[in-house]
PDB file of N, CA, C and O in Angstrom:
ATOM      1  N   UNK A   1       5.079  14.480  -2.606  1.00  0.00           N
ATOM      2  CA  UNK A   1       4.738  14.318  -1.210  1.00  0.00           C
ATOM      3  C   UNK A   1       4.524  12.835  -0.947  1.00  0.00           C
ATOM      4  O   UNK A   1       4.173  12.021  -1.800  1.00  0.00           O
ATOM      5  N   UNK A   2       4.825  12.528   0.587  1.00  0.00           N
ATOM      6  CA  UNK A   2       4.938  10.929   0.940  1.00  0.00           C
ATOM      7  C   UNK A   2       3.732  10.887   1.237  1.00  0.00           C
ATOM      8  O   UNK A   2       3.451  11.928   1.831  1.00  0.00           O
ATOM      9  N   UNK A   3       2.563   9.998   1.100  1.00  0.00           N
ATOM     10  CA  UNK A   3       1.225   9.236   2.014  1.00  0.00           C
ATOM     11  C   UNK A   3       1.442   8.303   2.814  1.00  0.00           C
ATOM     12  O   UNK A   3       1.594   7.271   2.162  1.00  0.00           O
ATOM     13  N   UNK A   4       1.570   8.062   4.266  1.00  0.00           N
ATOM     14  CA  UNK A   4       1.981   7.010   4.770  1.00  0.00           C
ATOM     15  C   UNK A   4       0.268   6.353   5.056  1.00  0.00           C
ATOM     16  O   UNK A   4      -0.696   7.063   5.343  1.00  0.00           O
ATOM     17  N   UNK A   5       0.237   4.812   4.881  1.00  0.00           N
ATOM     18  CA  UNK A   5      -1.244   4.444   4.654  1.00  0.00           C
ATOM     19  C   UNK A   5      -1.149   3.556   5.225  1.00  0.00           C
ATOM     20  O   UNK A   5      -0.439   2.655   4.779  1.00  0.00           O
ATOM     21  N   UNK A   6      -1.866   3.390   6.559  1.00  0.00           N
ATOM     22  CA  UNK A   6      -2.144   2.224   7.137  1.00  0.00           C
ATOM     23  C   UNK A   6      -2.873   1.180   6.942  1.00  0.00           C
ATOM     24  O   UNK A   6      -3.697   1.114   7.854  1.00  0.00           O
ATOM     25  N   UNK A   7      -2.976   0.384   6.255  1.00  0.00           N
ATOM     26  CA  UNK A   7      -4.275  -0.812   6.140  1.00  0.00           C
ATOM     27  C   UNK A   7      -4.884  -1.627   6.507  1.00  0.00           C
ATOM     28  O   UNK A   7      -4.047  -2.484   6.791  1.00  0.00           O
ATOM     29  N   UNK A   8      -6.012  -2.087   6.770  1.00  0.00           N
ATOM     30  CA  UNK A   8      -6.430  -3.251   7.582  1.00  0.00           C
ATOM     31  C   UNK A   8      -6.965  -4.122   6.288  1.00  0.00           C
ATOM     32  O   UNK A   8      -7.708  -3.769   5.372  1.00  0.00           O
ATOM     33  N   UNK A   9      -6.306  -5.414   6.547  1.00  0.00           N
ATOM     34  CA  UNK A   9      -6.586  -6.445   5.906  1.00  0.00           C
ATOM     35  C   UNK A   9      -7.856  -7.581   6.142  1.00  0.00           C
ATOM     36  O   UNK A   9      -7.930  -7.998   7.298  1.00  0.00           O
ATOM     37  N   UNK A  10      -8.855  -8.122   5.174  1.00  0.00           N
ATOM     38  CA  UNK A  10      -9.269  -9.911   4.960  1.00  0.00           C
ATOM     39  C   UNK A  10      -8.276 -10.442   6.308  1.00  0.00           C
ATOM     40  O   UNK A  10      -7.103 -10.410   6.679  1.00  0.00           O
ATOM     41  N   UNK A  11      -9.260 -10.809   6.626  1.00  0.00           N
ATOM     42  CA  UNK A  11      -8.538 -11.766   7.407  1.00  0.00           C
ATOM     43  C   UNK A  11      -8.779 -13.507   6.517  1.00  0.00           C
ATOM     44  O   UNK A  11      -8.262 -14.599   6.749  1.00  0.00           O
ATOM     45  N   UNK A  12      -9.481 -13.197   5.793  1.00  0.00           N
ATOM     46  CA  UNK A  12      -9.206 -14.995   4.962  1.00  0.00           C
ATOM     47  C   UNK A  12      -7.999 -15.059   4.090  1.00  0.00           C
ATOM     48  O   UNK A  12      -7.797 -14.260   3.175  1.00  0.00           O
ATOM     49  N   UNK A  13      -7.199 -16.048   4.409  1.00  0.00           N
ATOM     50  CA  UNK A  13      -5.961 -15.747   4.171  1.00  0.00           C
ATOM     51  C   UNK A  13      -5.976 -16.616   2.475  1.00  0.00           C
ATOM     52  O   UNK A  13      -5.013 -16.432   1.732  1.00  0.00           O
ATOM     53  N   UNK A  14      -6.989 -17.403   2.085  1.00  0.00           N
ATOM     54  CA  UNK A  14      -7.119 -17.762   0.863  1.00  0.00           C
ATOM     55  C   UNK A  14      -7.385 -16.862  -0.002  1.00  0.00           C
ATOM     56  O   UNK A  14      -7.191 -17.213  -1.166  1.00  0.00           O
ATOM     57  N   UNK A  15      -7.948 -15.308   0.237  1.00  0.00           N
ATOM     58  CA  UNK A  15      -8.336 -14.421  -0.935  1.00  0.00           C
ATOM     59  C   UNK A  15      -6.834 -13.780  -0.433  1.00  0.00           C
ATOM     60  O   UNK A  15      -6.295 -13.718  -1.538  1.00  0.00           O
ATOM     61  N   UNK A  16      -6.196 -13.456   0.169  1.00  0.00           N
ATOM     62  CA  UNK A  16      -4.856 -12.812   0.533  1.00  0.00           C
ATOM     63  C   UNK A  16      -3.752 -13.524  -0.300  1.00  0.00           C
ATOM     64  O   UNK A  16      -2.963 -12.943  -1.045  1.00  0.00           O
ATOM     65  N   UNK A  17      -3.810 -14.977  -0.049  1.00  0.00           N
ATOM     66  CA  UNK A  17      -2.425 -15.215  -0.859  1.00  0.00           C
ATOM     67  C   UNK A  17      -2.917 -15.294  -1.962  1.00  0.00           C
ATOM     68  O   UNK A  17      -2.172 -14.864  -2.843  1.00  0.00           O
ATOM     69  N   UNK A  18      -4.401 -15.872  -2.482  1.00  0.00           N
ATOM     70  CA  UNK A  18      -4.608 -16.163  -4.189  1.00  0.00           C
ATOM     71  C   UNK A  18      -4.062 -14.344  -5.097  1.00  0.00           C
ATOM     72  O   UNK A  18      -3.842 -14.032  -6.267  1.00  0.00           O
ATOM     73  N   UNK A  19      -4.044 -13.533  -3.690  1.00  0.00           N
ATOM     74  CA  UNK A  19      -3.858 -11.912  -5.090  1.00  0.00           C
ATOM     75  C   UNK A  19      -2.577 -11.735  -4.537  1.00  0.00           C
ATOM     76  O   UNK A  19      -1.697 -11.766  -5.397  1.00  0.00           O
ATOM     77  N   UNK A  20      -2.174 -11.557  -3.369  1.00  0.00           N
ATOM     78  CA  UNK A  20      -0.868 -11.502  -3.209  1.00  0.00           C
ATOM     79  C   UNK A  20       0.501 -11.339  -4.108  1.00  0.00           C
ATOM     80  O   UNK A  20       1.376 -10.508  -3.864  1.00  0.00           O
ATOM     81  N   UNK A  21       0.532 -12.445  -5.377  1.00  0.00           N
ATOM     82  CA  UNK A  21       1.436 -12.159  -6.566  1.00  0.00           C
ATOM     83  C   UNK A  21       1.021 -10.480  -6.872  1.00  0.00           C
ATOM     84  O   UNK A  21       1.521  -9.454  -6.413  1.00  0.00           O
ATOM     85  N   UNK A  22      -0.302 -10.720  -8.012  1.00  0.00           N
ATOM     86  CA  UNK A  22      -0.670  -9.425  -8.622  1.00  0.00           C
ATOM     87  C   UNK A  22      -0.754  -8.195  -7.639  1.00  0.00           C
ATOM     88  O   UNK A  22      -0.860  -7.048  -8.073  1.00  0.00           O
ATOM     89  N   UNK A  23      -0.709  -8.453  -6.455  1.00  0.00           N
ATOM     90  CA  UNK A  23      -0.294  -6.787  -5.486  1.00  0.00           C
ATOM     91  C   UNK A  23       1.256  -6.926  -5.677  1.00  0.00           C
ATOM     92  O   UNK A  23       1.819  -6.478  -6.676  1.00  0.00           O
ATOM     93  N   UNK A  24       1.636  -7.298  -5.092  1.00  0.00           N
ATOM     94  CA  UNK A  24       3.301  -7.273  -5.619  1.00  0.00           C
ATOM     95  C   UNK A  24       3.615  -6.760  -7.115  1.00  0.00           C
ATOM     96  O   UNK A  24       4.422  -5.889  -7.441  1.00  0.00           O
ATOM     97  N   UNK A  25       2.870  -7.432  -7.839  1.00  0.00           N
ATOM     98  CA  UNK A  25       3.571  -6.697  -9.191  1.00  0.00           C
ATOM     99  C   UNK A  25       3.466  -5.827  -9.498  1.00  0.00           C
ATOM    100  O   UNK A  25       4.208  -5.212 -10.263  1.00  0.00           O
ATOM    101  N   UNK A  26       2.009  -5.302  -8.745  1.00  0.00           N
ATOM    102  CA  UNK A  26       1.469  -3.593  -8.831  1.00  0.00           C
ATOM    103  C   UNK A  26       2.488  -2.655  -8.233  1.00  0.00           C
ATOM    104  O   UNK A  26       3.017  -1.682  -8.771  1.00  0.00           O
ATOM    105  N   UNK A  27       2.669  -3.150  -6.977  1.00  0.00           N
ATOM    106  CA  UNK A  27       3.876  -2.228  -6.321  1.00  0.00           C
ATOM    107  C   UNK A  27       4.982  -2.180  -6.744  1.00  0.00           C
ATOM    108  O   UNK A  27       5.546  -1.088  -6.685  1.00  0.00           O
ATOM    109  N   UNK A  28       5.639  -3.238  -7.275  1.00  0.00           N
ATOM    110  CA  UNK A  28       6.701  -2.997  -7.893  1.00  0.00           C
ATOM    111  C   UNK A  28       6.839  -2.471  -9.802  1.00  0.00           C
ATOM    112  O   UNK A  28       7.803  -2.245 -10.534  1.00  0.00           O
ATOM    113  N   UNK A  29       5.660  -2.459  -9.961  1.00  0.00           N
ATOM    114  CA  UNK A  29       5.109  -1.375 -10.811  1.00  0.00           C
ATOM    115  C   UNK A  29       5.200   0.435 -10.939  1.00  0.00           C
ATOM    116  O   UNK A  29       5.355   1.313 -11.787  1.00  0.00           O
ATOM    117  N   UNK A  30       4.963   0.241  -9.313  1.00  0.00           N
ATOM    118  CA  UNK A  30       4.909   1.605  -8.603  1.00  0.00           C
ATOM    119  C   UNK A  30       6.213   2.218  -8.293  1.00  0.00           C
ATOM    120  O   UNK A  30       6.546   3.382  -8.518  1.00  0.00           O
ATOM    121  N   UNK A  31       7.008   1.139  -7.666  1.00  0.00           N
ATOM    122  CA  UNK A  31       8.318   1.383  -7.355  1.00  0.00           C
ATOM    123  C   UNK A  31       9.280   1.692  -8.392  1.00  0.00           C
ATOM    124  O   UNK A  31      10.255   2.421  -8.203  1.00  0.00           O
ATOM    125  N   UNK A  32       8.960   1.057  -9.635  1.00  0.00           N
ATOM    126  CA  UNK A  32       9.763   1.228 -11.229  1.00  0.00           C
ATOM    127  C   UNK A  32       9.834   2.678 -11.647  1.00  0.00           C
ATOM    128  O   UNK A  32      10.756   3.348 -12.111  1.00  0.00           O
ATOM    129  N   UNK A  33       8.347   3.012 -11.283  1.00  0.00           N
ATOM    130  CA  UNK A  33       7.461   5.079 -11.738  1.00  0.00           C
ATOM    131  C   UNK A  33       7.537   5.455 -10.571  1.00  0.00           C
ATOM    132  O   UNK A  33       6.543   6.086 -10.212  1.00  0.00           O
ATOM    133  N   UNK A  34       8.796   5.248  -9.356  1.00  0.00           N
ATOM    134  CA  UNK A  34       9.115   6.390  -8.339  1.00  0.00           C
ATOM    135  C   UNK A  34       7.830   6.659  -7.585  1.00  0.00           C
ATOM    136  O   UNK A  34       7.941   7.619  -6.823  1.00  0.00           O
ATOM    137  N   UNK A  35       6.401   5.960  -7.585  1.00  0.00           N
ATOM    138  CA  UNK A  35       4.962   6.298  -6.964  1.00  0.00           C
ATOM    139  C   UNK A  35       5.523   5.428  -5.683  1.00  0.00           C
ATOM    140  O   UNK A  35       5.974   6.270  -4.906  1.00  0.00           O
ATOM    141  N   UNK A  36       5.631   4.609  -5.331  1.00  0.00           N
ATOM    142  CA  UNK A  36       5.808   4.133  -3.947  1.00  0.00           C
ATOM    143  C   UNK A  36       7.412   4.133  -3.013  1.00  0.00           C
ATOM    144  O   UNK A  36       8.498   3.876  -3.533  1.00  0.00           O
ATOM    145  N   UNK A  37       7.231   4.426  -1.802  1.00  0.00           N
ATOM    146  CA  UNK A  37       8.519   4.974  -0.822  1.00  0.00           C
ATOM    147  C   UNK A  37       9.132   3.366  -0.349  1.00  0.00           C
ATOM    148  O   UNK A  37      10.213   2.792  -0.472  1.00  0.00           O
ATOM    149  N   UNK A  38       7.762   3.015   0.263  1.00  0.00           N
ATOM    150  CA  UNK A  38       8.174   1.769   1.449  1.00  0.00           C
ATOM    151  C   UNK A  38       6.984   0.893   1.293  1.00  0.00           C
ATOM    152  O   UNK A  38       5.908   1.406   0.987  1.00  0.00           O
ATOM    153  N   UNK A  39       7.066  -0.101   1.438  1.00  0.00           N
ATOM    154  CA  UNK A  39       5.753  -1.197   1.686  1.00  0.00           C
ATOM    155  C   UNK A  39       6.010  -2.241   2.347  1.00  0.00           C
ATOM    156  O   UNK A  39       6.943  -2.964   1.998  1.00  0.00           O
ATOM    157  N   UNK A  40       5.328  -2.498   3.304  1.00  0.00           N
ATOM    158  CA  UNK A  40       5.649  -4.105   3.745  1.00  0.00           C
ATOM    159  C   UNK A  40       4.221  -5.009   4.812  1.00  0.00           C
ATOM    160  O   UNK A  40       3.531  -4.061   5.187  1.00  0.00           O
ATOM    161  N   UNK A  41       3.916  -5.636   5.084  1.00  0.00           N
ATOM    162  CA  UNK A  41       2.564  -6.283   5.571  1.00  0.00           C
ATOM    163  C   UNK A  41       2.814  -6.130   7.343  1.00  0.00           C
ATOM    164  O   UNK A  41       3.860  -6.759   7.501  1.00  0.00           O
ATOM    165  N   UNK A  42       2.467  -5.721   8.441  1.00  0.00           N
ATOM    166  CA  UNK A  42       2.597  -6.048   9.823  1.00  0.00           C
ATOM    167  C   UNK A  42       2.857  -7.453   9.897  1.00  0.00           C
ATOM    168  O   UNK A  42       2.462  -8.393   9.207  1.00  0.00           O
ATOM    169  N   UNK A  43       3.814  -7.361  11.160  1.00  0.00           N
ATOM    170  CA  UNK A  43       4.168  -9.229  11.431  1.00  0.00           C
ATOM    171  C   UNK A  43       2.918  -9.853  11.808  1.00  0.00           C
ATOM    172  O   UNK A  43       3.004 -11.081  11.840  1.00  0.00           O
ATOM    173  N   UNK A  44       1.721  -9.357  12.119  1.00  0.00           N
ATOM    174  CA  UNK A  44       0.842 -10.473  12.686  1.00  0.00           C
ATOM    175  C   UNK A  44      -0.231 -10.522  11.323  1.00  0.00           C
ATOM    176  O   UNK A  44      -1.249 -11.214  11.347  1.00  0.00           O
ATOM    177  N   UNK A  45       0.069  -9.873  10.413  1.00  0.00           N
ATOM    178  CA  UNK A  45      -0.909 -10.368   9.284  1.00  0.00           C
ATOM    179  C   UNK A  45      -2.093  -9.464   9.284  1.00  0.00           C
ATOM    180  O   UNK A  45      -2.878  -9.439   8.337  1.00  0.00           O
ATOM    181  N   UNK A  46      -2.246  -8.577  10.554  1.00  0.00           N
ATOM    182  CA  UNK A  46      -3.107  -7.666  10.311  1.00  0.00           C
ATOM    183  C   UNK A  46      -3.642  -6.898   9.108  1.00  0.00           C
ATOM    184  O   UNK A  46      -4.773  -6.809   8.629  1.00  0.00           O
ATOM    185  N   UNK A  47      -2.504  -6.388   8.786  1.00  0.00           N
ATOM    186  CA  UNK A  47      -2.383  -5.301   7.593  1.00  0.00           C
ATOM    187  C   UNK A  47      -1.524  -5.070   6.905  1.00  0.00           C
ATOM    188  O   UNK A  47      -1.050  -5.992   6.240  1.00  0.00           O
ATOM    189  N   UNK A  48      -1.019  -3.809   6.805  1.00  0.00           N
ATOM    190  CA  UNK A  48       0.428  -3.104   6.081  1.00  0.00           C
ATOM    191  C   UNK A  48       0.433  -1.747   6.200  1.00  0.00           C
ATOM    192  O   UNK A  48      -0.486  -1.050   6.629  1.00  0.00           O
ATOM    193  N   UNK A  49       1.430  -1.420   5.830  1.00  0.00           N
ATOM    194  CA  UNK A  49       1.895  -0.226   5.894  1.00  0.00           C
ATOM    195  C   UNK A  49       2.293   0.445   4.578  1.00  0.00           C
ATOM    196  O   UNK A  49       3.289  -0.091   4.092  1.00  0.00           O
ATOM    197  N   UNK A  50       1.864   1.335   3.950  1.00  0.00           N
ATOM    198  CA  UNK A  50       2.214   1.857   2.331  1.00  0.00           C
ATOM    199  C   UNK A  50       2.579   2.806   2.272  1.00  0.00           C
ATOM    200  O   UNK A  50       1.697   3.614   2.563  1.00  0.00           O
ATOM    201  N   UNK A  51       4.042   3.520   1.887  1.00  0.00           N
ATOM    202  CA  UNK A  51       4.157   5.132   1.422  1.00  0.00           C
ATOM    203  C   UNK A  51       3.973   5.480   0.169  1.00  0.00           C
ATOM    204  O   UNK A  51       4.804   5.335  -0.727  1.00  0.00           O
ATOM    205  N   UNK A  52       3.109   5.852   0.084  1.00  0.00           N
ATOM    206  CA  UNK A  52       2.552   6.563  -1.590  1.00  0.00           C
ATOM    207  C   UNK A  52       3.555   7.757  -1.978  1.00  0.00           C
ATOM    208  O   UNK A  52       4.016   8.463  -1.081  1.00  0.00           O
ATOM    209  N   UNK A  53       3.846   7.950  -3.166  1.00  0.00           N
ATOM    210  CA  UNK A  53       4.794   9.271  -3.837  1.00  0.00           C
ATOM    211  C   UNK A  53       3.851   9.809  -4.674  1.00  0.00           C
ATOM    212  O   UNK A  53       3.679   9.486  -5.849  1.00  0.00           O
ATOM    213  N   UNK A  54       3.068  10.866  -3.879  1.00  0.00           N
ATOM    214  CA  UNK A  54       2.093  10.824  -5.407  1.00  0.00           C
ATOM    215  C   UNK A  54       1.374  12.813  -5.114  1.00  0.00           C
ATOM    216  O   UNK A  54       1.096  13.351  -4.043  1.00  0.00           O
ATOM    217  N   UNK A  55       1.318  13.204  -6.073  1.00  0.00           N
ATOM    218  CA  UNK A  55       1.283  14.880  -6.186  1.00  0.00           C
ATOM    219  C   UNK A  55       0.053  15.366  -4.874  1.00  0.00           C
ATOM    220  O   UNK A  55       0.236  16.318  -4.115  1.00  0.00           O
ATOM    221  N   UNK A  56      -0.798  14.743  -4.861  1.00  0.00           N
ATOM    222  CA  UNK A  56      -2.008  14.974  -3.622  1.00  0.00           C
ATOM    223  C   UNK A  56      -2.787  13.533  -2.848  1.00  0.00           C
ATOM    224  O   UNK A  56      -2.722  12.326  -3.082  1.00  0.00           O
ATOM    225  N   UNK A  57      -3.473  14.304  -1.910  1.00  0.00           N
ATOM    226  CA  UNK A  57      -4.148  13.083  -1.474  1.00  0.00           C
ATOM    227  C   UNK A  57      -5.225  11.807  -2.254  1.00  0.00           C
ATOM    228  O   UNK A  57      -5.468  10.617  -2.050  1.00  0.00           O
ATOM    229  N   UNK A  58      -5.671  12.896  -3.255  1.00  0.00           N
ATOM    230  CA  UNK A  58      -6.746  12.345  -4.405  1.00  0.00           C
ATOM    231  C   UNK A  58      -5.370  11.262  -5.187  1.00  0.00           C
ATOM    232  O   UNK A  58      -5.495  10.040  -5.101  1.00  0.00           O
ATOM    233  N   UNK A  59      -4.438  11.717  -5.730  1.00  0.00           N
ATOM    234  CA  UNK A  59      -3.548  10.550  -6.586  1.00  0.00           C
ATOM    235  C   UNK A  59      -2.887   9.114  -5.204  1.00  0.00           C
ATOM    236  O   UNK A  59      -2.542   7.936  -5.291  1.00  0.00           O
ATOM    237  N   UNK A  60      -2.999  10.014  -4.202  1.00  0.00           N
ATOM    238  CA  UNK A  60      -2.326   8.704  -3.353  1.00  0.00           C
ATOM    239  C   UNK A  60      -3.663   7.716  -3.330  1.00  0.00           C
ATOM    240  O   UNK A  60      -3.663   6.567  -3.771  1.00  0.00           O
ATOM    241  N   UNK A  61      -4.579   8.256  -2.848  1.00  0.00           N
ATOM    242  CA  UNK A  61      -5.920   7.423  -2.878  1.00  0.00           C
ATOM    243  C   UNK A  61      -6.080   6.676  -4.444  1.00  0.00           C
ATOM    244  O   UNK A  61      -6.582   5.566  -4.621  1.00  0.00           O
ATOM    245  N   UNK A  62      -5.603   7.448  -5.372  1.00  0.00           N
ATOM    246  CA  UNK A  62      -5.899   6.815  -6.743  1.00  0.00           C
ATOM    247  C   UNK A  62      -5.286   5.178  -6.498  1.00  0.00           C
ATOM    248  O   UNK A  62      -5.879   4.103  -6.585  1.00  0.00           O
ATOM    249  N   UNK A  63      -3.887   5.484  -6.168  1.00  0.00           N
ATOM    250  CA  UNK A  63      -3.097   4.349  -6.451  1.00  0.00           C
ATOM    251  C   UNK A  63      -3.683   3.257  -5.805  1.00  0.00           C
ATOM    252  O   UNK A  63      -3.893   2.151  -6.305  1.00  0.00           O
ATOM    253  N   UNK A  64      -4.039   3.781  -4.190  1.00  0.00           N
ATOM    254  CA  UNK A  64      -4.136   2.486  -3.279  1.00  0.00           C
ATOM    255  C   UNK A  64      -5.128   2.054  -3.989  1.00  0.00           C
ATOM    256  O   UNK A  64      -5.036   0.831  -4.097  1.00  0.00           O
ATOM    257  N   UNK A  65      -6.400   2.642  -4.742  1.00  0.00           N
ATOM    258  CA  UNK A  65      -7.807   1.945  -5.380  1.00  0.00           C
ATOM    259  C   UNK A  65      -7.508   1.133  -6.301  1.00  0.00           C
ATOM    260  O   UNK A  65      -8.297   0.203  -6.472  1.00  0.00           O
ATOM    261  N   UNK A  66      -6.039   1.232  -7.367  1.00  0.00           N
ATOM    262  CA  UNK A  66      -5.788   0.500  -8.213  1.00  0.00           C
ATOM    263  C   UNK A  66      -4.958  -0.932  -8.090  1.00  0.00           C
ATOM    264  O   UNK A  66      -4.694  -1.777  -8.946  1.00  0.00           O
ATOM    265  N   UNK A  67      -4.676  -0.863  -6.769  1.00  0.00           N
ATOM    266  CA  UNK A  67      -4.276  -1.817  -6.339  1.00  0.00           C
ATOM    267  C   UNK A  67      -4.930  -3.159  -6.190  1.00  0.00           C
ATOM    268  O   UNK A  67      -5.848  -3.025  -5.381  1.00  0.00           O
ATOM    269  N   UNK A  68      -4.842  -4.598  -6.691  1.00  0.00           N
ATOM    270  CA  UNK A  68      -5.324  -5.496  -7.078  1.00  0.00           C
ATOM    271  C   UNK A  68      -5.955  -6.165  -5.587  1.00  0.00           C
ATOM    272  O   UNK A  68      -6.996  -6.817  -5.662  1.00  0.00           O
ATOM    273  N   UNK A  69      -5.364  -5.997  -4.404  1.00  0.00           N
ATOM    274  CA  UNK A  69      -5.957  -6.326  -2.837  1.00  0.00           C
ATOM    275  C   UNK A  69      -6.856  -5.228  -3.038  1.00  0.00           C
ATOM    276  O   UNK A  69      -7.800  -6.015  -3.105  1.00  0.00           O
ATOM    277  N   UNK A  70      -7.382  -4.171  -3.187  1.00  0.00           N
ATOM    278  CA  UNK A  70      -8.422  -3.098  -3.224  1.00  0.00           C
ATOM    279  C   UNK A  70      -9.509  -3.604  -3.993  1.00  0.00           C
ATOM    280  O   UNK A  70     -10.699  -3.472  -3.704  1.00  0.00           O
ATOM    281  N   UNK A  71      -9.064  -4.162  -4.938  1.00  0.00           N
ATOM    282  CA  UNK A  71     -10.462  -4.969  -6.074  1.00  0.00           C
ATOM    283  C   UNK A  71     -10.687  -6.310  -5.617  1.00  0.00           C
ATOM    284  O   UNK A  71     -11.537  -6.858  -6.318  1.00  0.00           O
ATOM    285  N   UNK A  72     -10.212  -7.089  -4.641  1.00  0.00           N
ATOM    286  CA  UNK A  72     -10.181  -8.689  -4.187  1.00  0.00           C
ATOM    287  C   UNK A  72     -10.684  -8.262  -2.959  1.00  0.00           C
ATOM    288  O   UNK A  72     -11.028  -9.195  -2.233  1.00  0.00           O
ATOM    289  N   UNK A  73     -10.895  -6.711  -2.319  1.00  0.00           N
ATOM    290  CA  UNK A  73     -11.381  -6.661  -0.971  1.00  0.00           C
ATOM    291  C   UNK A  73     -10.736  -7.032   0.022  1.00  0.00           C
ATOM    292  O   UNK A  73     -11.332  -7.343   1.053  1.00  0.00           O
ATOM    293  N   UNK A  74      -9.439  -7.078  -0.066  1.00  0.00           N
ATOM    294  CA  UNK A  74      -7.958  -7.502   0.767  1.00  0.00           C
ATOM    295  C   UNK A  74      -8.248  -6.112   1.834  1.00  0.00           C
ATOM    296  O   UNK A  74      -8.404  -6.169   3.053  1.00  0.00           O
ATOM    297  N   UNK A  75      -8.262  -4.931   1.001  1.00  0.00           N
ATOM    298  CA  UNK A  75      -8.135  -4.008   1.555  1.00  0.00           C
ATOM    299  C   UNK A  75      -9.698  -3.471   2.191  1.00  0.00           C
ATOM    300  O   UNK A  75     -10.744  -3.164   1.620  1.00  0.00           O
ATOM    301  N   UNK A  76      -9.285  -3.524   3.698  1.00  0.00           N
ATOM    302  CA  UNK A  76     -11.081  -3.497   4.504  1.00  0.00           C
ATOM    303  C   UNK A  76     -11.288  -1.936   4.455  1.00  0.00           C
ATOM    304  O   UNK A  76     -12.123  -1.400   3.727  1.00  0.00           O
ATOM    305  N   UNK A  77     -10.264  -1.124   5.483  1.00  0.00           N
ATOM    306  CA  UNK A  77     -10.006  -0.001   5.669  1.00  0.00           C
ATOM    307  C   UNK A  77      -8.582   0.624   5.782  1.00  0.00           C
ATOM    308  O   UNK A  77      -7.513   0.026   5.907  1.00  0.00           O
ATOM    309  N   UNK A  78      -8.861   2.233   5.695  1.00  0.00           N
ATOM    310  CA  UNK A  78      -7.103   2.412   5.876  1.00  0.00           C
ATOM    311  C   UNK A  78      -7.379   4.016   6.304  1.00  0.00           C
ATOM    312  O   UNK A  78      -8.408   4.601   6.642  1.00  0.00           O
ATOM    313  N   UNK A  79      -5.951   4.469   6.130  1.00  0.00           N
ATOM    314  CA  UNK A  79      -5.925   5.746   7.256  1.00  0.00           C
ATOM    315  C   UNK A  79      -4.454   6.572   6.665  1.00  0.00           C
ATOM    316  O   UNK A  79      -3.274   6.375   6.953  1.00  0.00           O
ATOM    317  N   UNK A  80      -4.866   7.201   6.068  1.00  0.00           N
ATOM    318  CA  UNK A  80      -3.616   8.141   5.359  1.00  0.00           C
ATOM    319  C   UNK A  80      -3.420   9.487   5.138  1.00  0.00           C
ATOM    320  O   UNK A  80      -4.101  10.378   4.630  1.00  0.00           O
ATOM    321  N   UNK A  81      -1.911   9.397   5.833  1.00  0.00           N
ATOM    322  CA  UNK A  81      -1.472  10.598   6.002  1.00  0.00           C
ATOM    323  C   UNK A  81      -0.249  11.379   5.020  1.00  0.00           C
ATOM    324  O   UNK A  81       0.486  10.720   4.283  1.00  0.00           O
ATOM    325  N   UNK A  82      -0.180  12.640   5.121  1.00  0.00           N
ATOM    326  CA  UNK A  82       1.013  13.339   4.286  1.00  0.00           C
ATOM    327  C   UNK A  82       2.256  13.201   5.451  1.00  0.00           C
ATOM    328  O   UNK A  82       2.162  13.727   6.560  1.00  0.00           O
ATOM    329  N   UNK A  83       3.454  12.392   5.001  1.00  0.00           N
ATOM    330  CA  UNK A  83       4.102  11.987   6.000  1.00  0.00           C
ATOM    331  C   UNK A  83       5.728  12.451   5.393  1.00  0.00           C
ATOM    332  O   UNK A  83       6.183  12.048   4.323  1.00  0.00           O
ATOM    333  N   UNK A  84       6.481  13.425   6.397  1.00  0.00           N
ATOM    334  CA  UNK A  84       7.992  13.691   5.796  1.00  0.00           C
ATOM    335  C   UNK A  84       8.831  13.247   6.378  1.00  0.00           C
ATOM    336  O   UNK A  84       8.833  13.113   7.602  1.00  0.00           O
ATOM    337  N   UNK A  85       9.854  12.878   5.504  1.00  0.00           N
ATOM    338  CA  UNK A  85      10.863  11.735   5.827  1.00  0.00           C
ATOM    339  C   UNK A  85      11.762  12.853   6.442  1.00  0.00           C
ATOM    340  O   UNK A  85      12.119  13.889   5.881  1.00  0.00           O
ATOM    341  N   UNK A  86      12.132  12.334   8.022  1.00  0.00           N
ATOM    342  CA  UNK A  86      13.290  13.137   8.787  1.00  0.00           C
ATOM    343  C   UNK A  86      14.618  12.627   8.623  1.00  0.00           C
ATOM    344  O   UNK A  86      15.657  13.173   8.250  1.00  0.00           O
ATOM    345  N   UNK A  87      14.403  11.681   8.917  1.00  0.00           N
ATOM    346  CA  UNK A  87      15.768  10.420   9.083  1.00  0.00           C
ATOM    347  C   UNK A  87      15.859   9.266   8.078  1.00  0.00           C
ATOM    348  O   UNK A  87      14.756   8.719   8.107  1.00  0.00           O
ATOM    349  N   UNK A  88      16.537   8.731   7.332  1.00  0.00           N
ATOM    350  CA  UNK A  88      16.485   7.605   6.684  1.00  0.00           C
ATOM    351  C   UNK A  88      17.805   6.737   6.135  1.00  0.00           C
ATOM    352  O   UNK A  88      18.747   7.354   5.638  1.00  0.00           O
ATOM    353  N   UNK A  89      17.823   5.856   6.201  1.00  0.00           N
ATOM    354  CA  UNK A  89      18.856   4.550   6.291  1.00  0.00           C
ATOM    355  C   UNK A  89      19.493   4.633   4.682  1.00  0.00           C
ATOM    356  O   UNK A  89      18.950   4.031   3.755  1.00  0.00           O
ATOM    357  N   UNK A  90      20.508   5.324   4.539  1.00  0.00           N
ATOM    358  CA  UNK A  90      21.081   5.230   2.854  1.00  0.00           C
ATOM    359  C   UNK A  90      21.417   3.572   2.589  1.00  0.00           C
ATOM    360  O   UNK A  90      21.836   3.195   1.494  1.00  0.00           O
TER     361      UNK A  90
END
């Protein structure tokens, strides 16, 4: 099942870019083990947007907690849903 996860970000953009690498490598960690759909940050820096691949809501929540912006406090709040893909761009 997909989690689509909205996030609100730090707005100090010095703890954002100093973890920035190590979230990236996490996700593309994720993306290697089929756990993540889509990821990418809103254009105004607000937040992001995350699709989790993960068996329940408890493992989607696992991931986002292990995420290195989740331990740097990047991540303020978020909002996630079980989300099915209708349409999508091959």
């Amino acid at each position: 099942m997909k989690y689509a996860t909205s996030i609100q970000y730090l707005q100090d953009k010095t703890i954002v870019e100093a973890t920035r690498p190590a979230h990236r490598a996490y996700l593309t960690s994720l993306l290697e083990k089929e756990q993540l759909f889509a990821s990418g940050p809103y254009a105004d820096g607000s937040g992001a947007l995350i699709v989790y691949e993960a068996d329940s809501p408890d493992a989607a929540e696992a991931l986002l907690k292990a995420d290195p912006f989740h331990a740097a406090g990047v991540f303020l709040n978020w909002t996630m849903r079980p989300w099915n893909v209708v349409f999508q761009v091959k």
